[in-house]
N, CA, C and O atoms as a CHARMM CRD file, in Angstrom:
* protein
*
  324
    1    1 UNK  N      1.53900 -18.44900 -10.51500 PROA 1      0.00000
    2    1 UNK  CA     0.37400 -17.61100 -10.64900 PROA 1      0.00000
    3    1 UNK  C      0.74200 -16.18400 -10.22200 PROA 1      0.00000
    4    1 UNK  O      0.98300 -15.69000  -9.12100 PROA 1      0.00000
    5    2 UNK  N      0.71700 -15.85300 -11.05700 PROA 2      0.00000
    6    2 UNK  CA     0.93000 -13.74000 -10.95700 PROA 2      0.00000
    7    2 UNK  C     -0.68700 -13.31200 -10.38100 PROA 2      0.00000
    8    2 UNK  O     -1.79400 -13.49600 -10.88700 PROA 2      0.00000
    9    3 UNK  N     -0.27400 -12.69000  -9.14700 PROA 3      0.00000
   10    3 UNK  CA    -1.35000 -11.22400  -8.65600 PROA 3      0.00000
   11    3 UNK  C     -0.99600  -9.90100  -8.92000 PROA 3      0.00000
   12    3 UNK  O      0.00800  -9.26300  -8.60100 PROA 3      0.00000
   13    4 UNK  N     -2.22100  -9.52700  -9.70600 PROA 4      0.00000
   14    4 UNK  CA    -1.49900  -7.87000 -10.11800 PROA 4      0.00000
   15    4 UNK  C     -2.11700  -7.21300  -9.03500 PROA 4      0.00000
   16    4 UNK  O     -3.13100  -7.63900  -8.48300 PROA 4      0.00000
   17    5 UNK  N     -1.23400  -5.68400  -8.57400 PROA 5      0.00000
   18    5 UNK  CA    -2.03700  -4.77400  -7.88400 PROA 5      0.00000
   19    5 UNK  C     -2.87300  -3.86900  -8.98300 PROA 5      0.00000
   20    5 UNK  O     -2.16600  -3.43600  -9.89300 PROA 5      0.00000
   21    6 UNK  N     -4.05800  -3.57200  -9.02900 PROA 6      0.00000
   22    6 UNK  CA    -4.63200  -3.28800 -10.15600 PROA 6      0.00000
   23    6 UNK  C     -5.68900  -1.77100  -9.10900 PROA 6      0.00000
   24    6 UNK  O     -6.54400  -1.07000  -9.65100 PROA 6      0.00000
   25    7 UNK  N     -5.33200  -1.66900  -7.84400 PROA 7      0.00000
   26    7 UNK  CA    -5.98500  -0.41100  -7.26100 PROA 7      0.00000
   27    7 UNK  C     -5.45600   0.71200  -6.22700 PROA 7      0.00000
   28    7 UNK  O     -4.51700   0.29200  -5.55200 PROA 7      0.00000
   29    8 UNK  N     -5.66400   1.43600  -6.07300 PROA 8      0.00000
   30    8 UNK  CA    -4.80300   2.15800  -5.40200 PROA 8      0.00000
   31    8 UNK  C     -5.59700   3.28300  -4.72500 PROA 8      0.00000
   32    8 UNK  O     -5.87600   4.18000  -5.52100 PROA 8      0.00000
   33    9 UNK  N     -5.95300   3.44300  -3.71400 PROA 9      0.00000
   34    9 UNK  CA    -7.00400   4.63900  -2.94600 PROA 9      0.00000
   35    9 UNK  C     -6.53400   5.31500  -1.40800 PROA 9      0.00000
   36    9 UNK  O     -6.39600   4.66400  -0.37300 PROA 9      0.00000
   37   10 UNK  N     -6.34100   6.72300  -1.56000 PROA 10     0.00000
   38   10 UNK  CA    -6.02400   7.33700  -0.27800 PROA 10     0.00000
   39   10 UNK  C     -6.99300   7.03600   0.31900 PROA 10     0.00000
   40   10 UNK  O     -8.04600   6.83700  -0.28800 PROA 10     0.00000
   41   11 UNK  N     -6.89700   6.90900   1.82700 PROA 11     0.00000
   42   11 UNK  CA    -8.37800   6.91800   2.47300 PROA 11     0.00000
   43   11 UNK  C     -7.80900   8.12100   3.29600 PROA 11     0.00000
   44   11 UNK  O     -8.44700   9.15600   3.10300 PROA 11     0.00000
   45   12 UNK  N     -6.67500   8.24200   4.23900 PROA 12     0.00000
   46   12 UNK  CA    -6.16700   9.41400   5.30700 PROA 12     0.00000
   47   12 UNK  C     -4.59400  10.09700   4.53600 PROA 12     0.00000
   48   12 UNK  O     -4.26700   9.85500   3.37500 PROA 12     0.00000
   49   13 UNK  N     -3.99700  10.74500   5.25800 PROA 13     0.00000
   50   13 UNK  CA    -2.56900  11.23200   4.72700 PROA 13     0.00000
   51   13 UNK  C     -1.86000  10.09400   5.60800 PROA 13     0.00000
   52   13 UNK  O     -0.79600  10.55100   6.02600 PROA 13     0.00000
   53   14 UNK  N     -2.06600   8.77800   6.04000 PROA 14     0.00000
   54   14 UNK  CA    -1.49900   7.61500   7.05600 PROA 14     0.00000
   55   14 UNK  C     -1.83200   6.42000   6.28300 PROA 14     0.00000
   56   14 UNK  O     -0.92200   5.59300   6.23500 PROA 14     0.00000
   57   15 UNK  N     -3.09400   6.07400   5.56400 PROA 15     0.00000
   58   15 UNK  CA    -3.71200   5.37400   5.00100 PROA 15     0.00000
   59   15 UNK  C     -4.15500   5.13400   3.67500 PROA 15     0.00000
   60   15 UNK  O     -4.88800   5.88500   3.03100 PROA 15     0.00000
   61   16 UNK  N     -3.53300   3.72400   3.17800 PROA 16     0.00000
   62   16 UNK  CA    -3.83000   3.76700   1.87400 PROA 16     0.00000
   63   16 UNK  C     -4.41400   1.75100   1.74100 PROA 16     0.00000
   64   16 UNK  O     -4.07400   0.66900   2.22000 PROA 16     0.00000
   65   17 UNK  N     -5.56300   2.36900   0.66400 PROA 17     0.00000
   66   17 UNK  CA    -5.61400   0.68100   0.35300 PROA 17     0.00000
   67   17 UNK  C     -5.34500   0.14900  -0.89500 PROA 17     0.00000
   68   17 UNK  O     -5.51200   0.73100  -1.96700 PROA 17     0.00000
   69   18 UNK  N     -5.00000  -0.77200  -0.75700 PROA 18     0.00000
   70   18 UNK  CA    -4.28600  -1.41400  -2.46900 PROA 18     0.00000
   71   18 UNK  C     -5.19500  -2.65000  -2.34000 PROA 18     0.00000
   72   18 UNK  O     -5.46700  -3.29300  -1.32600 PROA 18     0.00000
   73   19 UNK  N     -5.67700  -2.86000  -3.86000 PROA 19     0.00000
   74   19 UNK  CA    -6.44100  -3.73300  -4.69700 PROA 19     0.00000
   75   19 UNK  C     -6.14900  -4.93900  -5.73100 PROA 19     0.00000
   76   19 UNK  O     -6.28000  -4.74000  -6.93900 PROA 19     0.00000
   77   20 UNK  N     -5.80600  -6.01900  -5.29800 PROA 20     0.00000
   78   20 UNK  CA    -5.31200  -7.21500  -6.83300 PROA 20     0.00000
   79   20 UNK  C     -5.91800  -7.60200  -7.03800 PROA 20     0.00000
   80   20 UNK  O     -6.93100  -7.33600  -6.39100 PROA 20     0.00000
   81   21 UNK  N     -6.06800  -8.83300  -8.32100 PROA 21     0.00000
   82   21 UNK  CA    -6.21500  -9.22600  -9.17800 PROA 21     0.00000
   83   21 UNK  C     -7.09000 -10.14200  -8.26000 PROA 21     0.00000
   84   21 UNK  O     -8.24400 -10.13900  -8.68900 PROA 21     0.00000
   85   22 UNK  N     -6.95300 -10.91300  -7.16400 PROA 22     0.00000
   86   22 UNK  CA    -7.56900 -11.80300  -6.71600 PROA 22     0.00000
   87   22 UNK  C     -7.53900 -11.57400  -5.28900 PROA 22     0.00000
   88   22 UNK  O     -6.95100 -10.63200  -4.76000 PROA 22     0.00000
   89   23 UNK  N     -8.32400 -12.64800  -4.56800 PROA 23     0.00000
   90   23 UNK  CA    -8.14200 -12.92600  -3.20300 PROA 23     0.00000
   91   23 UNK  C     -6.54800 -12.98300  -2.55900 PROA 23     0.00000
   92   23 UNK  O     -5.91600 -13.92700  -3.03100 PROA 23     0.00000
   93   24 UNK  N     -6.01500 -12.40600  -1.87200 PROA 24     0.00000
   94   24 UNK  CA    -4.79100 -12.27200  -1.43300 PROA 24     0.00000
   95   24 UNK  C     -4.81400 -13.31400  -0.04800 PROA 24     0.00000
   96   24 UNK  O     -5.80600 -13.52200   0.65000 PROA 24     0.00000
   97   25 UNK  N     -3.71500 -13.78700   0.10800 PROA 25     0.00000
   98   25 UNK  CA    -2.96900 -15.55800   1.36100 PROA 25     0.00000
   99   25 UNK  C     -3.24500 -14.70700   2.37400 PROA 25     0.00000
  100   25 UNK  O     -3.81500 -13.63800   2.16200 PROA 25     0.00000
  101   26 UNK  N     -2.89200 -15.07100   3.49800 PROA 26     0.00000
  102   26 UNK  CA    -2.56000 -14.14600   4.54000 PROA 26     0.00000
  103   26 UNK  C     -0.81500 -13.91700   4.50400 PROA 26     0.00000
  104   26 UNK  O     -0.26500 -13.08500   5.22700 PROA 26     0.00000
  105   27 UNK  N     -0.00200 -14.88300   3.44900 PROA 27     0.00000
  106   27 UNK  CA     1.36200 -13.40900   4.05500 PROA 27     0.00000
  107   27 UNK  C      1.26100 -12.53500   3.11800 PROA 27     0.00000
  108   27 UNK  O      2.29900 -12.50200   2.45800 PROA 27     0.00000
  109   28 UNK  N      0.23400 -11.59000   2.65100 PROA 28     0.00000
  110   28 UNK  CA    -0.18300 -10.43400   1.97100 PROA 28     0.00000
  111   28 UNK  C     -0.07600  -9.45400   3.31100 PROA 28     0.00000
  112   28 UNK  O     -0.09900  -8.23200   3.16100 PROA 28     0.00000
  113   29 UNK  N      0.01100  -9.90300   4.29600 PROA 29     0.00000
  114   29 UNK  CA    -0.49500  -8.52500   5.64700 PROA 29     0.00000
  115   29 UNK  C      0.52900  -9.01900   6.50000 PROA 29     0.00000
  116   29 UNK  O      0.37300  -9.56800   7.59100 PROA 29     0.00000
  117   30 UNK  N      2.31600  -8.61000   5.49800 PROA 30     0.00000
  118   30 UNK  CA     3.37200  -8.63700   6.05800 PROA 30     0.00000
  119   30 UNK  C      3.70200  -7.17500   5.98000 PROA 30     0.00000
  120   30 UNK  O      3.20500  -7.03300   4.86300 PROA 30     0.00000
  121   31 UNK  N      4.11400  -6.05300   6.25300 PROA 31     0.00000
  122   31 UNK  CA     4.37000  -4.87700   5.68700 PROA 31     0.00000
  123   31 UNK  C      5.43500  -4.38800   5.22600 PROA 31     0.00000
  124   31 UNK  O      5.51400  -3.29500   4.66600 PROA 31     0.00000
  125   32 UNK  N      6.69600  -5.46100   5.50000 PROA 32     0.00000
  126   32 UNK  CA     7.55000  -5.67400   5.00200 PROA 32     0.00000
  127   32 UNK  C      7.38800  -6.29800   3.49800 PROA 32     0.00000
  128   32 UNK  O      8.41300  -6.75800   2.99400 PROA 32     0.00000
  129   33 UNK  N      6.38100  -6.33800   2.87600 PROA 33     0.00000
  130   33 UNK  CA     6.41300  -6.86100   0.79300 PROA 33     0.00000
  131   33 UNK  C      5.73100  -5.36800   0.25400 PROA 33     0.00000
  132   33 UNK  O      5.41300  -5.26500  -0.93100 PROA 33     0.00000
  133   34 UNK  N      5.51700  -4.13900   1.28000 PROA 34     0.00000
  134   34 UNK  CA     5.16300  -3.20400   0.46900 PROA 34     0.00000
  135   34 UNK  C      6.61700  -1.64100   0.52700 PROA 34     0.00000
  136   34 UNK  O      7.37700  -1.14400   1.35700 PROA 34     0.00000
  137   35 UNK  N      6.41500  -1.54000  -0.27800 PROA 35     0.00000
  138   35 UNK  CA     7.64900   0.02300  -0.17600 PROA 35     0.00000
  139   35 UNK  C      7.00100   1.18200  -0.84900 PROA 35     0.00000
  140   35 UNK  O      6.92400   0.94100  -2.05400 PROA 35     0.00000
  141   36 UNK  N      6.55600   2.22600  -0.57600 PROA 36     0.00000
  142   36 UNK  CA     6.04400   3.51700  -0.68600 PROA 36     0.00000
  143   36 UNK  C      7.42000   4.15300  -0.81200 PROA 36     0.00000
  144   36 UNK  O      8.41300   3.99000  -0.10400 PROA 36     0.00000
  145   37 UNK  N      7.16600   5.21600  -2.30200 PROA 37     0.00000
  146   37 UNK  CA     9.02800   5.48000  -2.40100 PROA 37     0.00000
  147   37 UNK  C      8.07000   6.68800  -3.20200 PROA 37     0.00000
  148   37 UNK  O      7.18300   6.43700  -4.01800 PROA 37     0.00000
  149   38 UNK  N      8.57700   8.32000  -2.65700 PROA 38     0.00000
  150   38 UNK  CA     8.18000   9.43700  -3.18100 PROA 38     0.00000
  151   38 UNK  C      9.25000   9.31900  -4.60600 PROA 38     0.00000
  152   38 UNK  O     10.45300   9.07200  -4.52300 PROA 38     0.00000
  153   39 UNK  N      8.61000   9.52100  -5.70000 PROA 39     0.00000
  154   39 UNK  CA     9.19100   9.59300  -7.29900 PROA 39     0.00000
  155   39 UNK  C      9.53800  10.59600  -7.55600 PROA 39     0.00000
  156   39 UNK  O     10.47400  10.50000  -8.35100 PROA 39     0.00000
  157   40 UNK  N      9.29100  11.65900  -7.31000 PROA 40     0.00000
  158   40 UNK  CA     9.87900  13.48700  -8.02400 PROA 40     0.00000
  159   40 UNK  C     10.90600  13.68700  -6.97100 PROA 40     0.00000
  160   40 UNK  O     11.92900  13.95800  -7.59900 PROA 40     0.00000
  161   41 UNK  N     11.20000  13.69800  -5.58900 PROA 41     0.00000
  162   41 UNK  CA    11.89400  13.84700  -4.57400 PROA 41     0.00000
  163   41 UNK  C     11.26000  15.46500  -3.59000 PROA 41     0.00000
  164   41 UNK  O     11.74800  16.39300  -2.94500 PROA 41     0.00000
  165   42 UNK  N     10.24200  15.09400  -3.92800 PROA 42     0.00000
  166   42 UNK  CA     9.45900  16.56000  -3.50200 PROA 42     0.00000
  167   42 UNK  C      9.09500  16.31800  -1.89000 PROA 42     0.00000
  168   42 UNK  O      8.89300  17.31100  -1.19000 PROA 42     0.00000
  169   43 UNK  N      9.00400  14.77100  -1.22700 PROA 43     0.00000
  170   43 UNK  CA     8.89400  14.55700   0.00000 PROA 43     0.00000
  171   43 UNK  C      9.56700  13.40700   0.27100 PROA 43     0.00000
  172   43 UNK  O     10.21500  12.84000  -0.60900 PROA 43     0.00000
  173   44 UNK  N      9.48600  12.96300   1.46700 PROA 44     0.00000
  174   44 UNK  CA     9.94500  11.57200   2.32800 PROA 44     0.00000
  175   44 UNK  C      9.16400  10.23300   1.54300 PROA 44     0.00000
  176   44 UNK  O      8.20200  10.37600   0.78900 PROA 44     0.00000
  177   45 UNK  N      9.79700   8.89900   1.89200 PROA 45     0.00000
  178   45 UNK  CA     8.79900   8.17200   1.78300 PROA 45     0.00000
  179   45 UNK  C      8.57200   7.35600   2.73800 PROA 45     0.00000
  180   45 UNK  O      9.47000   6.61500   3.13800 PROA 45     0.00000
  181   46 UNK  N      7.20400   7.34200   3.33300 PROA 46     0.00000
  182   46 UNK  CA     7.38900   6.70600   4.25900 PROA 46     0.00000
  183   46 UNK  C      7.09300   5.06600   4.51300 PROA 46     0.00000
  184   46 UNK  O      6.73100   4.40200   3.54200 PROA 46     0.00000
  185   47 UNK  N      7.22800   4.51100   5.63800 PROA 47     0.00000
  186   47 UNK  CA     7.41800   3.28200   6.00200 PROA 47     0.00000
  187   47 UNK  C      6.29800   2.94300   6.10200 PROA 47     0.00000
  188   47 UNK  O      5.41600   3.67500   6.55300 PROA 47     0.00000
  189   48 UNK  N      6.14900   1.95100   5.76200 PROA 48     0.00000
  190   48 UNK  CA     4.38000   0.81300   5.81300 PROA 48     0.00000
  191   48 UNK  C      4.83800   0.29400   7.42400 PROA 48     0.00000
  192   48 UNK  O      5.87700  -0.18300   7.88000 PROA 48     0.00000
  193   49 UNK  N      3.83500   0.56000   7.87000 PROA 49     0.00000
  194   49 UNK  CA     4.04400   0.31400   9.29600 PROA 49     0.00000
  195   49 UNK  C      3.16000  -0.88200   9.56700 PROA 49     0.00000
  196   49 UNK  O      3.61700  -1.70700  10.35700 PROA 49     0.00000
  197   50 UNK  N      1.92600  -1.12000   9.02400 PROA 50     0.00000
  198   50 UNK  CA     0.96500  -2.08100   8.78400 PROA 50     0.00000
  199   50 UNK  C      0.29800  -2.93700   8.01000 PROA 50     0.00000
  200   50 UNK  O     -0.61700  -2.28800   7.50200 PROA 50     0.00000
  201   51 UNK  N      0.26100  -4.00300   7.65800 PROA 51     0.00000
  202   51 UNK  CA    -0.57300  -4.17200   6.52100 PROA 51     0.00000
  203   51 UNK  C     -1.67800  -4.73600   7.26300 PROA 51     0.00000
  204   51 UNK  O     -1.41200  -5.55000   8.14700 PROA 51     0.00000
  205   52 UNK  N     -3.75800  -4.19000   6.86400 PROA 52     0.00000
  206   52 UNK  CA    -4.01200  -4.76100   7.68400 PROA 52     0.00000
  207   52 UNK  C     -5.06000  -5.30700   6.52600 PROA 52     0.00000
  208   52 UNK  O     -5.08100  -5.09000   5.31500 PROA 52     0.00000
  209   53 UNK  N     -5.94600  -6.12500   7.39900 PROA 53     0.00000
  210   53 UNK  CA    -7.19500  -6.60600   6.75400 PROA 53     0.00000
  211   53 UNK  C     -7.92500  -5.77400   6.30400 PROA 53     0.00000
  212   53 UNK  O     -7.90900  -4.71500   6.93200 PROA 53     0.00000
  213   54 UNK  N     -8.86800  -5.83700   5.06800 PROA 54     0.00000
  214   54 UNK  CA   -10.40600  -4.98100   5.10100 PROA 54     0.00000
  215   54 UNK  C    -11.35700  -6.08600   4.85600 PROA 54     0.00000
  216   54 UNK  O    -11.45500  -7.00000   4.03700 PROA 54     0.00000
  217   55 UNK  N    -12.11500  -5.59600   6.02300 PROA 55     0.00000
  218   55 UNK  CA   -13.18900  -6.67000   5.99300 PROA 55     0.00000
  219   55 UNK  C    -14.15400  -6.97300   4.78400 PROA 55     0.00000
  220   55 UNK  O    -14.46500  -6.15000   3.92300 PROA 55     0.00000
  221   56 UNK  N    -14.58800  -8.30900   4.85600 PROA 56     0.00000
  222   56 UNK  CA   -15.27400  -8.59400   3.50800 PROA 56     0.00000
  223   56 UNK  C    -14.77700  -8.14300   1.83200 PROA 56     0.00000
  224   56 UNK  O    -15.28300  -8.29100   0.71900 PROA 56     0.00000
  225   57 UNK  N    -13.45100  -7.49400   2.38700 PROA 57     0.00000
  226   57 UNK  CA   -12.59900  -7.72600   0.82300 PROA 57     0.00000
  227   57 UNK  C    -11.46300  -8.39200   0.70300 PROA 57     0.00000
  228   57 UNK  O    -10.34000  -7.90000   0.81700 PROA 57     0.00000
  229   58 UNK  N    -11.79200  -9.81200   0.41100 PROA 58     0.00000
  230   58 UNK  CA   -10.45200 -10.40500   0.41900 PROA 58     0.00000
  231   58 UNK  C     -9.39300 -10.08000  -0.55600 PROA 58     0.00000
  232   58 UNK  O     -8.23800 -10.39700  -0.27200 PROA 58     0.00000
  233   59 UNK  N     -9.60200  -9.59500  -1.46400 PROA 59     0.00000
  234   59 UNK  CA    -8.57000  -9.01500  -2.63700 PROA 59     0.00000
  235   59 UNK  C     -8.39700  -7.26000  -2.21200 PROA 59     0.00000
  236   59 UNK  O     -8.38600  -6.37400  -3.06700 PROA 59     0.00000
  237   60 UNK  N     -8.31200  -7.09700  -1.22000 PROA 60     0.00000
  238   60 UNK  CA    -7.84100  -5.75900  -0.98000 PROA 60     0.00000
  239   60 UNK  C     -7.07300  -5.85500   0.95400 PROA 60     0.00000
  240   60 UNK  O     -7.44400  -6.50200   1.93400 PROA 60     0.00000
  241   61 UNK  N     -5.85000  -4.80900   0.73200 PROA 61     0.00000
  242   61 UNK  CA    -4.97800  -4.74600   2.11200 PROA 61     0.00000
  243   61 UNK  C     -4.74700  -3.32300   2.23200 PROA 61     0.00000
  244   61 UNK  O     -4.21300  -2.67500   1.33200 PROA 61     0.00000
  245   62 UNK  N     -5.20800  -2.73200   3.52600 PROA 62     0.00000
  246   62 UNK  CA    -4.84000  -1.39600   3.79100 PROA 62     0.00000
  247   62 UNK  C     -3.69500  -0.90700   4.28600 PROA 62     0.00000
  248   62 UNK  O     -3.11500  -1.46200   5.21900 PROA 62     0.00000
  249   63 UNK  N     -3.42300  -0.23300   3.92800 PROA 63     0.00000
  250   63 UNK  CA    -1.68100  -0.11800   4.40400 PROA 63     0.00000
  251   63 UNK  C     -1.80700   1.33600   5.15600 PROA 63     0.00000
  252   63 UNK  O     -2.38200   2.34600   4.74900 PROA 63     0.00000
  253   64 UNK  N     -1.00100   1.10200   6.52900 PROA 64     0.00000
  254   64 UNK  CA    -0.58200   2.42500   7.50800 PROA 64     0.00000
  255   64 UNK  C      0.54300   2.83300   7.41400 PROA 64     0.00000
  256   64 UNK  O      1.49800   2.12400   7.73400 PROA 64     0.00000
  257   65 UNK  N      0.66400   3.91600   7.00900 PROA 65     0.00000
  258   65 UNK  CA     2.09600   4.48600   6.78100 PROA 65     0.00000
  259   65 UNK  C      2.53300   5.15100   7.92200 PROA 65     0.00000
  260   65 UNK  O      1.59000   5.79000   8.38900 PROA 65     0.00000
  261   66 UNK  N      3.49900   5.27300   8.54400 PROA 66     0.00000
  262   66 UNK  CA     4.85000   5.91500   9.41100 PROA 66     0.00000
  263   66 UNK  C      4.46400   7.08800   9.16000 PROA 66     0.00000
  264   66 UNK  O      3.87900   7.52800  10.15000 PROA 66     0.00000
  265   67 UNK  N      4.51800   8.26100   7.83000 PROA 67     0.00000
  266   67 UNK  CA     4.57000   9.39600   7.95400 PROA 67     0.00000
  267   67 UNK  C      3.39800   9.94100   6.67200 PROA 67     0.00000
  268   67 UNK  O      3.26700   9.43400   5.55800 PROA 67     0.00000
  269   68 UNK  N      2.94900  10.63400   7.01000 PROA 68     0.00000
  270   68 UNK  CA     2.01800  11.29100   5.96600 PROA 68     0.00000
  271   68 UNK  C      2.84200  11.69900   4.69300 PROA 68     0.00000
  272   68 UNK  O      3.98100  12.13400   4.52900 PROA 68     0.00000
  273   69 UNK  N      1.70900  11.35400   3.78800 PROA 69     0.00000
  274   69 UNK  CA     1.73500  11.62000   2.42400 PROA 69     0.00000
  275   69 UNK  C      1.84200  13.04700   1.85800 PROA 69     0.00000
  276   69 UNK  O      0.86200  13.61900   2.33300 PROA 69     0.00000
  277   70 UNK  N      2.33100  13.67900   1.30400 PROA 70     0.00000
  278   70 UNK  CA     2.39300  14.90200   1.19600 PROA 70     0.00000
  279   70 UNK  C      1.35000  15.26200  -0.09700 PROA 70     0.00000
  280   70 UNK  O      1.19800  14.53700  -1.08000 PROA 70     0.00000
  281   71 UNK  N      0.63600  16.62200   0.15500 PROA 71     0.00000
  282   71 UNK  CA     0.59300  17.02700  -0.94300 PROA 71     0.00000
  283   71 UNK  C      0.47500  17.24500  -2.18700 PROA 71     0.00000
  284   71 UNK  O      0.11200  18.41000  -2.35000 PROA 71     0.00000
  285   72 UNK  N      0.57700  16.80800  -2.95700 PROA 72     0.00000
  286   72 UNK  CA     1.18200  16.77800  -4.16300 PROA 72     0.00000
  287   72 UNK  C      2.26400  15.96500  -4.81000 PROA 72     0.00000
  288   72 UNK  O      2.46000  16.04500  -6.02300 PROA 72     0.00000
  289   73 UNK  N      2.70900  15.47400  -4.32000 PROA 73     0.00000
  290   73 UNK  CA     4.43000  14.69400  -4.20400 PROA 73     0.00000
  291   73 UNK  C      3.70400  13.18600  -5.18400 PROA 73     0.00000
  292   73 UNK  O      2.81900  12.41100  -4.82300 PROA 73     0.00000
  293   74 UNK  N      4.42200  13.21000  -6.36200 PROA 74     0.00000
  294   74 UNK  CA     4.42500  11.77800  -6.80100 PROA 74     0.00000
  295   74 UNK  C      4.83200  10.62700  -5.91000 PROA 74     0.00000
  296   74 UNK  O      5.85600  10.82300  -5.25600 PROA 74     0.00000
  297   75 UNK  N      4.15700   9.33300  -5.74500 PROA 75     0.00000
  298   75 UNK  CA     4.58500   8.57400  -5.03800 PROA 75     0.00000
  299   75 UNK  C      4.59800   7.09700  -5.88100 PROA 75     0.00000
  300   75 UNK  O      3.71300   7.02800  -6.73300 PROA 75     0.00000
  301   76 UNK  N      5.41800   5.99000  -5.76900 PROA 76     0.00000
  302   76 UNK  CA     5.22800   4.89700  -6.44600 PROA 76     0.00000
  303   76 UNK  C      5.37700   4.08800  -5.05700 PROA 76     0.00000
  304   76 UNK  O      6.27500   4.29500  -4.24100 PROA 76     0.00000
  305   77 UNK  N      4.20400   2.99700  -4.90600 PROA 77     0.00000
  306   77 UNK  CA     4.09600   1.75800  -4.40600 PROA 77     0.00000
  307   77 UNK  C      4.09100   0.44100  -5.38500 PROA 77     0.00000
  308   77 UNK  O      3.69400   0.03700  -6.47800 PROA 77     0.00000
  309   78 UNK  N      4.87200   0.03200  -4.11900 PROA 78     0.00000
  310   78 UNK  CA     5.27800  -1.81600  -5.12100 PROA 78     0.00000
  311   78 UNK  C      4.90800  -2.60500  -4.02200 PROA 78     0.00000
  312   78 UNK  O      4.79500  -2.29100  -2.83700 PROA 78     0.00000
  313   79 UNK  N      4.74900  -3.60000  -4.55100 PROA 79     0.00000
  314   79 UNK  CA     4.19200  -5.25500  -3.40200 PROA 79     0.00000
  315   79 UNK  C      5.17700  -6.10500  -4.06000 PROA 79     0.00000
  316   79 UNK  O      5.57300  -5.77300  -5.17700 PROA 79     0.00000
  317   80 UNK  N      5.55300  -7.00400  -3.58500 PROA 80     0.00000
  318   80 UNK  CA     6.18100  -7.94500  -3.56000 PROA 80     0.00000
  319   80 UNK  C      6.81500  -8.83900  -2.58400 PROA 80     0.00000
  320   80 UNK  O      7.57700  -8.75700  -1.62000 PROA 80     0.00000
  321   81 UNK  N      5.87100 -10.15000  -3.56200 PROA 81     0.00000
  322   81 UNK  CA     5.71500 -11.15900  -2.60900 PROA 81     0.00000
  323   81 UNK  C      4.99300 -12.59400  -3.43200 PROA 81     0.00000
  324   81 UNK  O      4.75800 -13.61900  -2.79300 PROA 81     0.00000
Protein backbone atom coordinates (compact mmCIF):
# COMPACT_ATOMS: atom_id res chain seq x y z
CA UNK A 1 0.00 0.00 0.00
CA UNK A 2 1.56 3.37 -1.26
CA UNK A 3 0.99 6.77 0.96
CA UNK A 4 1.40 9.77 -1.09
CA UNK A 5 2.55 13.10 0.49
CA UNK A 6 -0.06 15.13 -1.29
CA UNK A 7 0.50 18.60 1.17
CA UNK A 8 2.93 20.79 2.06
CA UNK A 9 2.47 24.15 4.42
CA UNK A 10 5.01 26.62 6.10
CA UNK A 11 3.65 27.37 9.39
CA UNK A 12 7.28 29.24 10.94
CA UNK A 13 10.88 29.60 9.07
CA UNK A 14 11.50 26.13 11.75
CA UNK A 15 8.18 24.59 10.88
CA UNK A 16 6.60 22.78 8.31
CA UNK A 17 3.59 20.36 8.01
CA UNK A 18 3.26 17.63 5.45
CA UNK A 19 -0.08 15.97 4.42
CA UNK A 20 -0.79 12.09 2.86
CA UNK A 21 -2.95 10.27 1.32
CA UNK A 22 -4.15 8.63 4.54
CA UNK A 23 -3.89 8.19 8.24
CA UNK A 24 -0.11 7.82 8.88
CA UNK A 25 1.43 4.45 11.74
CA UNK A 26 3.23 5.98 14.32
CA UNK A 27 6.83 5.24 12.68
CA UNK A 28 5.66 8.31 10.49
CA UNK A 29 7.13 10.61 13.62
CA UNK A 30 10.70 9.20 13.02
CA UNK A 31 12.61 12.31 11.60
CA UNK A 32 15.01 10.38 10.29
CA UNK A 33 12.29 9.19 6.89
CA UNK A 34 12.16 12.99 6.12
CA UNK A 35 15.16 15.05 4.18
CA UNK A 36 14.59 18.80 3.37
CA UNK A 37 17.32 19.39 0.55
CA UNK A 38 17.49 23.27 -0.81
CA UNK A 39 17.14 22.60 -4.98
CA UNK A 40 18.69 25.89 -6.68
CA UNK A 41 21.71 25.92 -4.03
CA UNK A 42 20.67 29.41 -2.97
CA UNK A 43 20.68 28.15 0.90
CA UNK A 44 21.47 25.27 3.46
CA UNK A 45 19.25 22.45 3.97
CA UNK A 46 18.33 21.86 6.99
CA UNK A 47 17.89 18.87 9.35
CA UNK A 48 14.36 17.61 10.50
CA UNK A 49 15.02 17.66 13.97
CA UNK A 50 11.37 16.45 14.81
CA UNK A 51 8.64 14.79 13.53
CA UNK A 52 5.74 15.58 15.65
CA UNK A 53 2.03 14.87 16.00
CA UNK A 54 -0.90 17.31 14.94
CA UNK A 55 -3.63 16.82 16.87
CA UNK A 56 -6.87 15.47 15.49
CA UNK A 57 -5.06 15.04 12.08
CA UNK A 58 -4.06 11.75 11.71
CA UNK A 59 -2.92 12.04 8.04
CA UNK A 60 -0.76 15.00 8.71
CA UNK A 61 3.10 15.29 10.66
CA UNK A 62 4.76 18.55 11.48
CA UNK A 63 8.18 18.70 10.96
CA UNK A 64 10.92 21.04 13.05
CA UNK A 65 13.71 21.94 11.22
CA UNK A 66 17.45 22.60 12.67
CA UNK A 67 17.78 25.77 10.63
CA UNK A 68 15.42 28.20 9.02
CA UNK A 69 14.13 28.20 5.69
CA UNK A 70 15.32 30.88 3.66
CA UNK A 71 13.65 33.24 1.66
CA UNK A 72 13.08 32.44 -1.47
CA UNK A 73 15.37 29.36 -1.91
CA UNK A 74 13.66 26.35 -3.73
CA UNK A 75 13.41 23.52 -1.43
CA UNK A 76 12.44 19.71 -2.13
CA UNK A 77 11.13 17.42 0.76
CA UNK A 78 10.90 13.60 0.54
CA UNK A 79 9.44 10.98 3.18
CA UNK A 80 10.37 7.77 3.08
CA UNK A 81 9.30 5.05 4.79
Amino acid sequence: MTIALLSLSVHHERRLRVGFSQAVAGGAFSAALYTITCADGTASSPAVTKALVVANSPAFVELQLGDDLAQGALYRVSAVG
